[in-house]
C-alpha atoms as one frame of an Amber mdcrd trajectory, in Angstrom:
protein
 108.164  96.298 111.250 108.771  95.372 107.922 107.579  95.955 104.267 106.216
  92.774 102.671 105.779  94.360  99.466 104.541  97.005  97.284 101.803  96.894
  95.031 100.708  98.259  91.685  97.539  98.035  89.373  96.630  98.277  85.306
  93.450  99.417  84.317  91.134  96.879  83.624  87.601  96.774  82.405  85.489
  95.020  85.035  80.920  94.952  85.177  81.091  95.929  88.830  82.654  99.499
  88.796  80.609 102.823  87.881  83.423 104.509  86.716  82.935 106.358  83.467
  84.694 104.062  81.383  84.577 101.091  83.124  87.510 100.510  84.693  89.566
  99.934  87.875  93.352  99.544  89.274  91.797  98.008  92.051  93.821  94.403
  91.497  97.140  94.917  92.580 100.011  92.512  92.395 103.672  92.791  94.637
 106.541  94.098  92.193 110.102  93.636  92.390 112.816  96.220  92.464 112.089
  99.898  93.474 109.200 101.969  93.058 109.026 105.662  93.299 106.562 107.442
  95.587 105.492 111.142  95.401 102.781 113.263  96.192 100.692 113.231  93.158
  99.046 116.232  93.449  95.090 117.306  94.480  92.369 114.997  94.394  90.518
 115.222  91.181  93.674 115.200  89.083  96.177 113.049  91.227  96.128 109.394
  91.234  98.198 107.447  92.790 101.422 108.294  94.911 103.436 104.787  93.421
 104.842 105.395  89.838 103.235 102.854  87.681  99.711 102.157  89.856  96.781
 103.084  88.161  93.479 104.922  90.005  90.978 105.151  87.345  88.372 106.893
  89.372  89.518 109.793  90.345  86.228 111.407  92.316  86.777 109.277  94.611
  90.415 108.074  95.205  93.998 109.168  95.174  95.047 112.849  95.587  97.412
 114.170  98.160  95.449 112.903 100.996  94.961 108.903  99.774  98.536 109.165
  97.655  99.239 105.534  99.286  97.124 102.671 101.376  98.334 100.543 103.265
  97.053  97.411 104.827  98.471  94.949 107.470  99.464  90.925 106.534  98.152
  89.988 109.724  94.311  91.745 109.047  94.443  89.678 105.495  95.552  86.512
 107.746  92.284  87.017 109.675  90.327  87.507 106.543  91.833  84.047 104.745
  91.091  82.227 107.660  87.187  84.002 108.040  86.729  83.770 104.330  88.336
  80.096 103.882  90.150  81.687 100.775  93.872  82.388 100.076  94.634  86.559
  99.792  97.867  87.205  98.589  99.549  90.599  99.259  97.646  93.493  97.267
  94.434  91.893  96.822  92.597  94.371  98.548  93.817  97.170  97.003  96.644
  97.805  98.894  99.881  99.671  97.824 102.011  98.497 100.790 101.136  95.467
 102.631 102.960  95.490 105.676 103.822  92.971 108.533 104.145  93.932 112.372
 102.300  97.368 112.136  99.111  98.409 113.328  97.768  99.905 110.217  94.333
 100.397 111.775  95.218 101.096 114.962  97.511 103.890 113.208  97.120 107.726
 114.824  95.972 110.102 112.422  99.408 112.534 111.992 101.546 109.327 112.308
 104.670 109.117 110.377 106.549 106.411 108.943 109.307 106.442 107.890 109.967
 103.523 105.085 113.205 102.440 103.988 116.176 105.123 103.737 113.793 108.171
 102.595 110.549 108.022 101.990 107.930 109.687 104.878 104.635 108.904 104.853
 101.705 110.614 106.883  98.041 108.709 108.212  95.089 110.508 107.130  92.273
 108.206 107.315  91.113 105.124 106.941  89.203 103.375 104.318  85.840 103.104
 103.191  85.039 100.159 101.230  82.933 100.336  97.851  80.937  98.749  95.332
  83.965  97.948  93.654  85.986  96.342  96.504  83.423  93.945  96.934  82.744
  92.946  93.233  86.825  92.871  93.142  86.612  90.266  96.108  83.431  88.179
  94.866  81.894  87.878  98.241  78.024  89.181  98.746  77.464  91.559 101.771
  81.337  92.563 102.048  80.834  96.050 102.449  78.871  95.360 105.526  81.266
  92.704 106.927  84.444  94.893 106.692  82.696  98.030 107.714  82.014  95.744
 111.080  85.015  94.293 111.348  87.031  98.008 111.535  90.139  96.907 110.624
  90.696  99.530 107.535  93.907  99.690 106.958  95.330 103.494 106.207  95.463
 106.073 103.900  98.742 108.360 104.114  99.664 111.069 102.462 103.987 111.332
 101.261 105.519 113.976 103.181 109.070 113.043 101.884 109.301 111.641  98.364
 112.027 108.345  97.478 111.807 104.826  96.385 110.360 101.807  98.408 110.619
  98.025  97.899 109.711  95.221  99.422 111.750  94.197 102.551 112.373  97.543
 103.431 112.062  98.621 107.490 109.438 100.541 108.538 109.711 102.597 111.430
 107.157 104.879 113.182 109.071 108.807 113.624 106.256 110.191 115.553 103.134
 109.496 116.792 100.595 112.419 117.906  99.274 112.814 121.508  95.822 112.817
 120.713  94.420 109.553 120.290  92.626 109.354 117.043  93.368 106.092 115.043
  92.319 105.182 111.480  89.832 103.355 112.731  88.213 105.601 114.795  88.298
 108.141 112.119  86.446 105.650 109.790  83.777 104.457 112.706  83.248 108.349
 113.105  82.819 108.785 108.901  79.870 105.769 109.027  78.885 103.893 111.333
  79.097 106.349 114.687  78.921 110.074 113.709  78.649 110.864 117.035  82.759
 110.356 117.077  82.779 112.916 114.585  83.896 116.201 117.142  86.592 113.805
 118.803  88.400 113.746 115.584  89.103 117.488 115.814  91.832 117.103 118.242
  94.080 115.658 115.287  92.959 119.047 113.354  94.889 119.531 109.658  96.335
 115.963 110.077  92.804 114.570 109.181  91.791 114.163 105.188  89.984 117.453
 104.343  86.666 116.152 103.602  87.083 114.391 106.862  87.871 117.427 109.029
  85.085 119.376 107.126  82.381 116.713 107.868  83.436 116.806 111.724  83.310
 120.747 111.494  80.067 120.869 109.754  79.095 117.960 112.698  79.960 120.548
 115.443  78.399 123.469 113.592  74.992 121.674 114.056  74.958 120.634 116.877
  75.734 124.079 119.007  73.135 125.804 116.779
């Protein structure tokens, strides 16, 4: 399991984003030499957990609990080849593109451990947006990668260090209790009814996750 590479954004004014001002850090290209990765603090106020990548919008990404996403080469091999299109590393957003992980199929709790010291956690998986698919250019792709599944992961950094391309990854625990990424993103919008399942990885989840799955619960035993 392998790094590929690591992948930063600039802000850049784009006509498909609602962001206040109009911008995004959505297109992200590799970089060479190290990059620093710590917790950047709550969502709201953090960004990004990669020195140097911009997240312009922040109600709805980076924090603590989306610091870094990561996506698998081999899910953007399957995209090139159902899209017809080149996608070079990055292109969907991704801080770390990866090779011989399952990113998706990634337990919620997980822990990598990536290069000599940085730890990173799973929390969920993704949920793609308005601006992911005017990034992309291609009509109906919020539809077609909510069916597909494969989401690729939020984590959050539980130990803070530098990263670079070609560095190992290895996995330095994996929870007992069966919830991937993708599960946890079926059970956030397409199948609620996964929603109580996802308690068994408890704090591990995002918050807003866990809470939605409480709240879930809640209603139904009323």
């Amino acid at each position: 399991m392998e790094l590929l590479s690591v992948n930063v954004g600039r802000p850049r004014p784009v006509p498909y984003t609602d962001q206040a001002k109009g911008v995004t850090g959505i297109d992200k290209r590799p970089v060479t030499g190290p990059v620093r990765v710590s917790a950047p603090g709550p969502k709201g106020t953090g960004g990004s957990g990669l020195a140097g990548d911009a997240v312009c919008d922040l109600r709805h990404h980076g924090g603590d609990d989306q610091a870094v996403y990561a996506f698998a080469r081999e899910d953007l091999d399957h995209w090139e080849r159902e899209l017809g299109r080149p996608l070079a590393n990055g292109c969907f957003g991704e801080n770390i593109t990866t090779s011989g992980l399952d990113v998706s199929g990634a337990l919620i709790g997980e822990r990598w451990r990536i290069g000599p010291t940085v730890v990173l956690e799973v929390t969920s998986g993704r949920i793609p947006c308005r601006t992911f698919q005017g990034h992309l250019g291609e009509r109906g792709w919020v539809k077609r990668f909510t069916r597909k599944g494969a989401t690729g992961a939020y984590l959050r950094v539980i130990e803070p260090g530098e990263i670079r391309a070609g560095d190992p990854v290895e996995i330095i625990h994996r929870p007992g209790h069966g919830v991937t990424a993708a599960m946890e993103f079926r059970a956030a919008t397409t199948e609620r009814e996964l929603l109580p399942r996802l308690l068994a990885a408890a704090d591990a989840l995002h918050p807003e996750t866990l809470a939605a799955a409480r709240k879930y619960v809640a209603a139904q035993t009323r």
